[in-house]
C-alpha positions as CSV (number, residue, x, y, z in Angstrom):
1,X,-92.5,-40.3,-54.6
2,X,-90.9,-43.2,-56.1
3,X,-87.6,-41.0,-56.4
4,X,-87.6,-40.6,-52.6
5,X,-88.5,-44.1,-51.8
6,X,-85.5,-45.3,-54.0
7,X,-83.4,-43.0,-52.6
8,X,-84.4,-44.4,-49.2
9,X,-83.6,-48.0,-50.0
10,X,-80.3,-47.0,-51.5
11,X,-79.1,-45.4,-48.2
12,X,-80.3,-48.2,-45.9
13,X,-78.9,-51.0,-48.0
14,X,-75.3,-48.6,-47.8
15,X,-75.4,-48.3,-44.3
16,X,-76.3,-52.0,-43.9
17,X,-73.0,-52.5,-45.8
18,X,-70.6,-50.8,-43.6
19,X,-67.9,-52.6,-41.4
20,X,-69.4,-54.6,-38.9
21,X,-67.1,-55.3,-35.4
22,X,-68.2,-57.4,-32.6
23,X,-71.9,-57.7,-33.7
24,X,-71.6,-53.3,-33.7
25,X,-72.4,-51.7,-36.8
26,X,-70.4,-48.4,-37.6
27,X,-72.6,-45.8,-38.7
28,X,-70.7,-42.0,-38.6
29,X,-67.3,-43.6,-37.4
30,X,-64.8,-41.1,-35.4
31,X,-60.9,-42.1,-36.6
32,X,-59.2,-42.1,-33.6
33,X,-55.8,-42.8,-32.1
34,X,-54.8,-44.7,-29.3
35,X,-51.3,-44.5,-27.5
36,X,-49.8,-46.7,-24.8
37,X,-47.4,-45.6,-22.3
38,X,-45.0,-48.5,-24.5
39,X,-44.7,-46.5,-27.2
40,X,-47.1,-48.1,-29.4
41,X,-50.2,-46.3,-31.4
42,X,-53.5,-48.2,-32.4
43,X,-55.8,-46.4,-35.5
44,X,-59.1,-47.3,-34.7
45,X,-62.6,-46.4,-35.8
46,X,-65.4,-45.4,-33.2
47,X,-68.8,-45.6,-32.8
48,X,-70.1,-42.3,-30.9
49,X,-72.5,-44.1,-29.5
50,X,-70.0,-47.2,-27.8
51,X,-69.1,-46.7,-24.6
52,X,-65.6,-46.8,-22.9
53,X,-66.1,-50.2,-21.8
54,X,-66.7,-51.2,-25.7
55,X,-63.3,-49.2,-26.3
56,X,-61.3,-51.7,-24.3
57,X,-62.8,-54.6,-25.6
58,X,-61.5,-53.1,-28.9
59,X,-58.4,-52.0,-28.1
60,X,-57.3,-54.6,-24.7
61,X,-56.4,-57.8,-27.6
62,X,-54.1,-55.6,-29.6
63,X,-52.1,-55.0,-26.6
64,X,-51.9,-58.3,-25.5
65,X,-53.9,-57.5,-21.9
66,X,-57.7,-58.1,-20.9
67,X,-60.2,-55.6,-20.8
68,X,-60.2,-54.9,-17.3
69,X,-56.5,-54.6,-17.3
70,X,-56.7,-51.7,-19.2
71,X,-57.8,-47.9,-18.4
72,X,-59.0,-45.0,-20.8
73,X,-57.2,-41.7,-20.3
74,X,-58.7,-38.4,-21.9
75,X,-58.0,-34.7,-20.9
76,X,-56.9,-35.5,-18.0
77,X,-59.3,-37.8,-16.3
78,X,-59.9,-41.6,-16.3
79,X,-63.0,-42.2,-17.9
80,X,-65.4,-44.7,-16.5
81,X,-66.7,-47.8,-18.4
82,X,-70.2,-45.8,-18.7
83,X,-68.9,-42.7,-20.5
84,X,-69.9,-42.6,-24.1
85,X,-67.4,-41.5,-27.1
86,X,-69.8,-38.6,-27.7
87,X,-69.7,-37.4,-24.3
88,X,-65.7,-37.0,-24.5
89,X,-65.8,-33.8,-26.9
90,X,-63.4,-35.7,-29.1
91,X,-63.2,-35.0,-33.1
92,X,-61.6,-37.1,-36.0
93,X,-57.9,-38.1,-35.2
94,X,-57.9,-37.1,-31.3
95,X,-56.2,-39.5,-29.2
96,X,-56.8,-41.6,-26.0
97,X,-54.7,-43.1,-23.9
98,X,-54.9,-46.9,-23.2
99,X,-52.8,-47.2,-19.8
100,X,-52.3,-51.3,-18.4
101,X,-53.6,-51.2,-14.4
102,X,-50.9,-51.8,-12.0
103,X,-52.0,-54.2,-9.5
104,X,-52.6,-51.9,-6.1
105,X,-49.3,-53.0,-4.1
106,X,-47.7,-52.0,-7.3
107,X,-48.7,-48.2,-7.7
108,X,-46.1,-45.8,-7.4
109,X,-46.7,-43.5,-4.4
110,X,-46.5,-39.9,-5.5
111,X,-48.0,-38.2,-2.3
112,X,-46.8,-37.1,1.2
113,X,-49.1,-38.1,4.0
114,X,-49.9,-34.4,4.0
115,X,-51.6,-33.9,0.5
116,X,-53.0,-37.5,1.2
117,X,-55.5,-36.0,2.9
118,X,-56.3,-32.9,0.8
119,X,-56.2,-34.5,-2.9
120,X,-57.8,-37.8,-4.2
121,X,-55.6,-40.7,-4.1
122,X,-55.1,-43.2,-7.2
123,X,-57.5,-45.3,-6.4
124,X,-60.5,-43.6,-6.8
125,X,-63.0,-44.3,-9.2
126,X,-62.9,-43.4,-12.7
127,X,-64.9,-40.4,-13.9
128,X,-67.0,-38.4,-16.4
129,X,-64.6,-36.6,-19.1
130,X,-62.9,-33.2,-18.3
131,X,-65.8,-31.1,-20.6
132,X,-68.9,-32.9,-18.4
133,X,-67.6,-31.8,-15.5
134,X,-66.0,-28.5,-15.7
135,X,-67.8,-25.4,-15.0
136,X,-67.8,-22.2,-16.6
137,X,-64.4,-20.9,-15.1
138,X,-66.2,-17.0,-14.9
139,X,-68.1,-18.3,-12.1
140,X,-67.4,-17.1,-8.5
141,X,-66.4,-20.3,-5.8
142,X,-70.0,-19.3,-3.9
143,X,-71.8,-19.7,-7.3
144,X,-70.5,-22.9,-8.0
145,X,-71.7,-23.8,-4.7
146,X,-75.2,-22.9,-5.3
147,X,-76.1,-23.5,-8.9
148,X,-78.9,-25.6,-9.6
149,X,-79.1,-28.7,-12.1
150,X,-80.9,-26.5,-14.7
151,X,-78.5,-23.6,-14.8
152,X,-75.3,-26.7,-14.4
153,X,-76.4,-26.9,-18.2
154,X,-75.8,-23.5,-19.7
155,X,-72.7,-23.3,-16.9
156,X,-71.0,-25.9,-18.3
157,X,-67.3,-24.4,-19.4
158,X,-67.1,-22.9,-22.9
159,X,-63.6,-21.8,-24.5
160,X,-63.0,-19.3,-27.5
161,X,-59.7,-19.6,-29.1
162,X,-57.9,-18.1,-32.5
163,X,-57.3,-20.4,-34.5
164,X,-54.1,-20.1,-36.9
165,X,-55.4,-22.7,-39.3
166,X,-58.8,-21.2,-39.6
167,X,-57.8,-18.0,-38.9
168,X,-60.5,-17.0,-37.2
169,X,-62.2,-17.0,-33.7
170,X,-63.5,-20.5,-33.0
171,X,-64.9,-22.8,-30.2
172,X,-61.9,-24.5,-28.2
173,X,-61.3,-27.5,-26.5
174,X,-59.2,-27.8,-22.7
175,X,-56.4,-30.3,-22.9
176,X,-53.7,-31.1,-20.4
177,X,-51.1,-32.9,-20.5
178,X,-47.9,-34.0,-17.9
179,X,-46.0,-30.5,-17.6
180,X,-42.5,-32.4,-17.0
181,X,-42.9,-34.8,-20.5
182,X,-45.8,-33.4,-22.5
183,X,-47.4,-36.4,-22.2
184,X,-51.4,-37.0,-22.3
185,X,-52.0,-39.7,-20.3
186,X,-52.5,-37.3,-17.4
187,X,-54.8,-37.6,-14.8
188,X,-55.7,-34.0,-12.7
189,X,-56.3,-34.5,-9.1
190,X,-58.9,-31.5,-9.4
191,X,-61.1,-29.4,-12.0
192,X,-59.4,-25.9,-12.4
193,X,-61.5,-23.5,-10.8
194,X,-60.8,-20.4,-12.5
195,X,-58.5,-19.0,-15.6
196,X,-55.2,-18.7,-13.1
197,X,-55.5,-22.3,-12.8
198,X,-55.4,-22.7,-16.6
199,X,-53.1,-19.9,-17.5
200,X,-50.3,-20.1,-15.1
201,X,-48.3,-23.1,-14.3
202,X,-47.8,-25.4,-11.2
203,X,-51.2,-24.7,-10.3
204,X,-52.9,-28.4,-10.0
205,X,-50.6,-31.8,-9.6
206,X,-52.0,-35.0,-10.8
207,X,-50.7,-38.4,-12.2
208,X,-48.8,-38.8,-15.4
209,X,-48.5,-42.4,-16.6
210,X,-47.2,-41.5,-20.3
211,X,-44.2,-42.9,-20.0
212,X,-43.6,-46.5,-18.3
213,X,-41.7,-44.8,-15.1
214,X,-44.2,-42.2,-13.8
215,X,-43.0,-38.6,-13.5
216,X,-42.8,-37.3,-10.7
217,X,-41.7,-33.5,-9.4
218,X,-38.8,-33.7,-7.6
219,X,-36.2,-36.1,-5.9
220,X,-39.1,-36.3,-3.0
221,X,-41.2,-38.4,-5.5
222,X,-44.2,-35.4,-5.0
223,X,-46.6,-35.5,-8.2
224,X,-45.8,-33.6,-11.7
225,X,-48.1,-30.4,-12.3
226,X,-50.7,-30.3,-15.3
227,X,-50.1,-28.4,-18.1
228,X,-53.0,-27.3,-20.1
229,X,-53.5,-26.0,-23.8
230,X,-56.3,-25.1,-26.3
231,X,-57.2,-27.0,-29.3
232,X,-59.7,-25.7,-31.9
233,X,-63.0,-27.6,-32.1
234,X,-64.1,-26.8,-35.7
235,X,-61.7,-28.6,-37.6
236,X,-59.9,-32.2,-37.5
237,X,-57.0,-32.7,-34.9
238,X,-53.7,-32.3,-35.8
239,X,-52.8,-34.6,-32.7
240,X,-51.1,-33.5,-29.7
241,X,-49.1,-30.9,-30.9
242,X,-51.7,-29.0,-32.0
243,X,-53.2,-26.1,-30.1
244,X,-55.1,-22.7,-30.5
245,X,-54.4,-19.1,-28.4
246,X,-57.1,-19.5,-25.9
247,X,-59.0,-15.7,-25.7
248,X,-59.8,-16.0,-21.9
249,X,-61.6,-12.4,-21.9
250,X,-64.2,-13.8,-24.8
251,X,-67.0,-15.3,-22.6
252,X,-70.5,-16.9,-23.5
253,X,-72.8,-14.4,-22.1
254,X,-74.7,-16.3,-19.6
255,X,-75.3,-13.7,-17.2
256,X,-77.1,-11.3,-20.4
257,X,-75.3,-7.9,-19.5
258,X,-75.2,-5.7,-22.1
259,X,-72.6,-4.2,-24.0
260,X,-71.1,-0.8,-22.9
261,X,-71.0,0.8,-26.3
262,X,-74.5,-0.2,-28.2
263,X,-76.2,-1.3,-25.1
264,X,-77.2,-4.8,-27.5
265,X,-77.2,-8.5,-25.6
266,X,-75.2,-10.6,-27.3
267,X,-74.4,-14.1,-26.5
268,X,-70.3,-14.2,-27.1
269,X,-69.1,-11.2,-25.7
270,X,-65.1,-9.6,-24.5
271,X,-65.1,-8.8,-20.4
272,X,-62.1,-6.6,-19.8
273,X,-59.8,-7.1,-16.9
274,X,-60.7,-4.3,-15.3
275,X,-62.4,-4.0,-11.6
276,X,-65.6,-2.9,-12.5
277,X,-65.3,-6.0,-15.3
278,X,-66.9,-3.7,-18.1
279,X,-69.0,-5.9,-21.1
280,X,-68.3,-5.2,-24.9
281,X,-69.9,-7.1,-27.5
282,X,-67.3,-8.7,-30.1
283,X,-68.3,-6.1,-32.6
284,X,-68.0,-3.7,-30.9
285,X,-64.6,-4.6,-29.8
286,X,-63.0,-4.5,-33.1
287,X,-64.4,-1.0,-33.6
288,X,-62.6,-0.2,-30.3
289,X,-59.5,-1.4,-31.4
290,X,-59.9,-0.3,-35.0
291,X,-60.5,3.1,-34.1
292,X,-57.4,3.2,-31.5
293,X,-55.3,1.4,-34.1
294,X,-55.9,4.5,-36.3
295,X,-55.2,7.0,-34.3
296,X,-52.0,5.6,-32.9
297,X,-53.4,5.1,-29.3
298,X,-52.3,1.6,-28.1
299,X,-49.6,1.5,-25.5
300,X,-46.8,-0.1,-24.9
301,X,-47.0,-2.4,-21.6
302,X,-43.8,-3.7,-20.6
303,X,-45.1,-6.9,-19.6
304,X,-48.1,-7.2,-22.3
305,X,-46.8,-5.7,-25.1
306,X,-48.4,-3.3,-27.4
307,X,-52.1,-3.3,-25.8
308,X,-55.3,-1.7,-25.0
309,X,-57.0,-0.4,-21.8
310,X,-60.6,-0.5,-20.6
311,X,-62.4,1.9,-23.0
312,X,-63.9,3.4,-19.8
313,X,-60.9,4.5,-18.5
314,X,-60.4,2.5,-15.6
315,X,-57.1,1.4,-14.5
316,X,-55.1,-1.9,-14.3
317,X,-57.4,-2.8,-17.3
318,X,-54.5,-3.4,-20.1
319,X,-55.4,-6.5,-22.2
320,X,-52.8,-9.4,-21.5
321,X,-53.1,-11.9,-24.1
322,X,-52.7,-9.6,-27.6
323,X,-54.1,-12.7,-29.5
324,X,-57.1,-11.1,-28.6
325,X,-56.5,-8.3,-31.8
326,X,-56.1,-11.0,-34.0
327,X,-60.3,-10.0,-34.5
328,X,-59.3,-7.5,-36.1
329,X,-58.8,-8.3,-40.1
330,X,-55.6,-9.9,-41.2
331,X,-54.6,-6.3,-42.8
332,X,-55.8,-4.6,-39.4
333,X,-53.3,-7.5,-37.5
334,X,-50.4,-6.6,-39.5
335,X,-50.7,-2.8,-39.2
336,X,-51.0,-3.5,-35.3
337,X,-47.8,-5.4,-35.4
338,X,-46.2,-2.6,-37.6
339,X,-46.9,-0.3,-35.2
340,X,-46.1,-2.1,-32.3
341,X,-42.3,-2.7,-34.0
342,X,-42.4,1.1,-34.6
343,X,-42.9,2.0,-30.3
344,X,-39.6,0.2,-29.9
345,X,-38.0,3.0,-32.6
346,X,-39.5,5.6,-29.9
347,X,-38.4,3.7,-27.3
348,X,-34.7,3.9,-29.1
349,X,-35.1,8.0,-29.7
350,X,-36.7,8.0,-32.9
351,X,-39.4,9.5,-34.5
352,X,-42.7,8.6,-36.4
353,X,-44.0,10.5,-39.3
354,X,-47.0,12.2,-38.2
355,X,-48.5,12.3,-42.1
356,X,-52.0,10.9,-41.7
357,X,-52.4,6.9,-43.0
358,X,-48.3,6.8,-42.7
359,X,-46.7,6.7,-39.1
360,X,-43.6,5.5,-40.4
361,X,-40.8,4.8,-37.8
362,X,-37.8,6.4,-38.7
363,X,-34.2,6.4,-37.0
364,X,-32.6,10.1,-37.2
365,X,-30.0,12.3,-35.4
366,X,-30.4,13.5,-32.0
367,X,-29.7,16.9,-33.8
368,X,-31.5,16.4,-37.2
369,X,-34.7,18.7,-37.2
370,X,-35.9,18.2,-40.6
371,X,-36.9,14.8,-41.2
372,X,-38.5,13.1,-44.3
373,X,-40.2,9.9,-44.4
374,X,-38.4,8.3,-47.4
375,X,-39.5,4.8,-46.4
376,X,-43.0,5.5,-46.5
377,X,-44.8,8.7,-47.9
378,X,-42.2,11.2,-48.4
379,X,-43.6,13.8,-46.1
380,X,-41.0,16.1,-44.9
381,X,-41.7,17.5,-41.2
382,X,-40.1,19.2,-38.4
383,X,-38.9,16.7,-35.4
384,X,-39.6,19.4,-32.4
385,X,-43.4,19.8,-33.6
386,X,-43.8,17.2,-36.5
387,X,-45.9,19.8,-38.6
388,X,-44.3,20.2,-42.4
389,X,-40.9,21.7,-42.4
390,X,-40.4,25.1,-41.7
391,X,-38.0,27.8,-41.5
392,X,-38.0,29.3,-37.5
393,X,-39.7,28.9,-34.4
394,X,-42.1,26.2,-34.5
395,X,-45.9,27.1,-33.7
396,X,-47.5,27.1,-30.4
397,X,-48.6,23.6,-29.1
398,X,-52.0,22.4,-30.2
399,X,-52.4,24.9,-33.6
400,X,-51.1,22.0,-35.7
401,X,-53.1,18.9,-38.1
402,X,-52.4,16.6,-35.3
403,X,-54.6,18.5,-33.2
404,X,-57.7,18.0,-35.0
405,X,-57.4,14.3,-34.7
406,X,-60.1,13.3,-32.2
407,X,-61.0,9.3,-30.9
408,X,-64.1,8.1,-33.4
409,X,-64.6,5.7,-30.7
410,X,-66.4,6.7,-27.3
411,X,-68.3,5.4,-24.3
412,X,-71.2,6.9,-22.4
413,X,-70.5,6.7,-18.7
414,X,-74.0,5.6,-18.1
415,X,-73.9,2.9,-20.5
416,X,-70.6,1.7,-18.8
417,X,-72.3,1.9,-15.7
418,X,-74.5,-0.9,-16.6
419,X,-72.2,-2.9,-18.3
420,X,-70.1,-4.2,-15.8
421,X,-69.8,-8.0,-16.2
422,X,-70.1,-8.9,-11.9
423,X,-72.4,-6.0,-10.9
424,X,-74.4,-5.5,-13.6
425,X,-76.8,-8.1,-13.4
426,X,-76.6,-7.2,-9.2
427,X,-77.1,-3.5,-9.5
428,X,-80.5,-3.6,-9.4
429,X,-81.0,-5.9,-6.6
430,X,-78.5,-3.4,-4.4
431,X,-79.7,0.0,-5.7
432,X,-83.6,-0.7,-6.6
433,X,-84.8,-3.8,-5.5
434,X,-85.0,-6.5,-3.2
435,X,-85.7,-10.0,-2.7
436,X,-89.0,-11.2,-1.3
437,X,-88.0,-12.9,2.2
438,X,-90.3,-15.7,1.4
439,X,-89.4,-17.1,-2.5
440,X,-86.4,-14.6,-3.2
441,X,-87.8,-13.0,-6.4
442,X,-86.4,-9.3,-6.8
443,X,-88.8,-6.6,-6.0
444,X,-88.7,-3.2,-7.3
445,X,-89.9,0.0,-5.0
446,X,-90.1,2.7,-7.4
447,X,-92.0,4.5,-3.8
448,X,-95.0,4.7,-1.9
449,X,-94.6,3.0,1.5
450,X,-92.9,0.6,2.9
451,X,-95.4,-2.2,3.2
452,X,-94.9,-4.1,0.0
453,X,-96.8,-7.4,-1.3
454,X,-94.4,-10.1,-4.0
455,X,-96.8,-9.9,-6.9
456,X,-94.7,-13.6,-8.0
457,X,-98.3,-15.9,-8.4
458,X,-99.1,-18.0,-5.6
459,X,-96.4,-16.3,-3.3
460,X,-97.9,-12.7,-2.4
461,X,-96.4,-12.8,1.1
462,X,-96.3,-9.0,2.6
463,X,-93.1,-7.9,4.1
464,X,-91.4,-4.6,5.3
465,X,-89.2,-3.0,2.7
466,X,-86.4,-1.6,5.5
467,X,-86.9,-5.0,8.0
468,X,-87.1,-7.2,4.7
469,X,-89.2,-9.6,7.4
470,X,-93.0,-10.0,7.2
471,X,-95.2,-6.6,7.6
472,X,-96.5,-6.2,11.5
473,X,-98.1,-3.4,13.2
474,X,-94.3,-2.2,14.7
475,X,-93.1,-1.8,11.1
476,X,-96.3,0.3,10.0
477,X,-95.8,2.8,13.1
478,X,-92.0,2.8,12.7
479,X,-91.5,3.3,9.3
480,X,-94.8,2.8,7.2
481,X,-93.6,5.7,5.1
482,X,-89.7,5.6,5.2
């Protein structure tokens, strides 16, 4: 006991020890950069608990202003003197932006009359941080609409990136920044809405004040477009030049579907781009791809690259971003990109070597029927069948090694039938159940009549299965029994 009580005393008198600023005691300090729009950078150290306001009480006498001269740009939004550093989703070494206020006859105009109307002007007031106030981008414009407080929480946006430096798939964190100078002080004139908005570019204008003469679009003076990018969140910034492949198919499972292959719930899972949206768990996946990757079975997109399909089959399902087979292991990776460099020898008239484990691509003649594979196994085969060399007519199609090879990787139809990341957790509602007319809850008519009575306590109102009203005397002589 004594042990723990000196132990005690020893951390308290440490902390009580720490830099003290303004009266504030630092306790677990972020390191964090600010930048003007002058050029200049401040290092200073945070308290997570300070709020903005503290900030520029902090930072306003190094640049020679007053604190409310001075506003706090992060991921593109203004932060209001009530946000907290914690609530900003910053880590060690991320940087804010201190921007000096331009008296209001002063501010640049950067909109027509027009978008006046539509987006928010510059004078609005500053606002919760980019990661408070985005939702997830999976969810549907009518969703948005409708969600609740309670499910706001678990709604909130979550990223998954690769990370290069971890090498690995990690947590990610939006950025934007000014798509004409790179610049972070940035300010969006909306929250994107979905991935295009994120993904493709000139999708959502806002205010760049990076530099001391704004940007602007175009000789009409119309407002630059945001640029954003993916940071990883599991290790310490390497400032603004630092960024992460954002894997826009890896989702947080909020809706619980489960996976098409082993039917399990998982909580991070990969939804393809396909129509029907078909859920694989992250396992999973990599047994997809590994098996495919074995047997030679990834195509060649002209506008993706070397990619997969929808295991179910279903088209316009190719996987855009190919950062997404970097879960595969680093050896895996490599033999993907090997092979990938190998369907541009096809594409030039050559020829791989169809020795299992090999697949070697090799440049011949046009004429050349024997080949062998001296850069890889030394396997000599015919070009017109690729079976081993042989003197004559080469053997009917389909009697050969490559015959036998069959995919180790299937998917039951059923399964896929349930795993479908926008219908799944709907199909019961259309197909088996309903909801209650009076407090909504789904109810399931396995048969029997039609008169049926929500069994959701302290509800138990009795309604018609085909009216989906409340029961009456019309509905028990019209269709009591279907």
């Amino acid at each position: 006991m004594s042990f723990i009580f000196k132990f005690i005393a020893t951390f308290v008198r440490k902390m009580l020890e720490l830099l003290q600023f303004g009266g504030k005691t630092l306790t677990h300090t972020l390191s964090i950069y600010v930048k003007t729009n002058t050029g200049k950078t401040l290092s200073v150290n945070l308290e997570p608990q300070w709020d903005i306001k503290n900030v520029k009480e902090l930072v306003a006498p190094q640049l020679g202003l007053q604190p409310d001269e001075v506003k706090i740009i992060f991921a593109g939004k203004e932060l209001s003197d009530a946000t907290t550093i914690e609530q900003c989703d910053l880590g060690q070494q991320s940087v804010l932006h201190a921007i000096q206020l331009r008296p209001p006859g002063r501010r640049e105009k950067i909109q027509s009359a027009t978008l006046e109307e539509e987006e928010p002007s510059l004078s609005e007031e500053p606002s919760k941080p980019l990661n408070e106030t985005l939702l997830d981008l999976q969810l549907e414009s009518e969703e948005r609409l409708n969600i609740t407080e309670e499910e706001r929480v678990r709604a909130k946006a979550h990223f998954f990136v690769h990370c290069g430096q971890c090498d690995k798939l990690c947590n990610g964190k939006l950025r934007v920044r000014c798509s004409l100078c790179k610049g972070g002080a940035f300010t969006v004139h909306r929250d994107p809405e979905c991935w295009d908005d994120v993904l493709k570019s000139r999708r959502i204008p806002g205010h760049c004040e990076s530099l001391e003469v704004a940007c602007v679009d175009n000789e009409a003076g119309d407002p630059p477009f945001a640029e954003f990018f993916f940071k990883c969140a599991e290790h310490v910034s390497g400032g603004e030049k630092d960024f992460a492949a954002p894997l826009n198919l890896i989702k947080n499972n909020i809706k619980d579907v489960p996976c098409l292959a082993c039917t399990d719930v998982s909580d991070v899972v990969l939804v393809f781009p396909c129509a029907s949206q078909h859920v694989t768990c992250i396992e999973c996946f990599r047994h997809y791809c590994r098996s495919r990757l074995g047997e030679r079975q990834f195509m060649p997109h002209p506008d993706f690259g070397y990619t997969l399909p929808c295991p179910a089959g279903c088209e316009h399902s190719f996987i855009e971003e190919i950062h997404h087979f970097k879960l595969l292991t680093r050896e895996e990776y490599e033999r993907y990109q090997r092979f990938a460099t190998e369907e541009y020898v096809l594409q030039a008239g050559g020829v791989l070597c169809p020795q299992p484990g090999c697949g070697m691509g090799l440049l011949v003649e046009p004429d050349c029927r024997k080949v062998t594979c001296q850069n890889g196994c030394g396997y000599v085969f015919c070009r017109n069948c690729l079976q081993g060399y042989h003197i004559g007519e080469c053997l009917p199609e389909g009697t050969g090694a490559s015959a036998q090879n069959s995919c180790e990787y299937t998917v039951d139809p059923n399964r896929a039938a349930e795993a479908r990341w926008e219908e799944a957790t709907n199909v019961t509602i259309k197909v088996s159940t309903k909801p209650c007319p009076k407090c909504r809850t789904p109810t399931e008519r396995d048969g029997g009549c039609m008169h049926m009575v929500c069994t959701r306590a302290g509800c138990g109102f009795e309604w018609c299965w085909v009216c989906q009203t409340e029961w009456t005397r019309d509905c028990m002589g019209a269709h009591w029994f279907g």
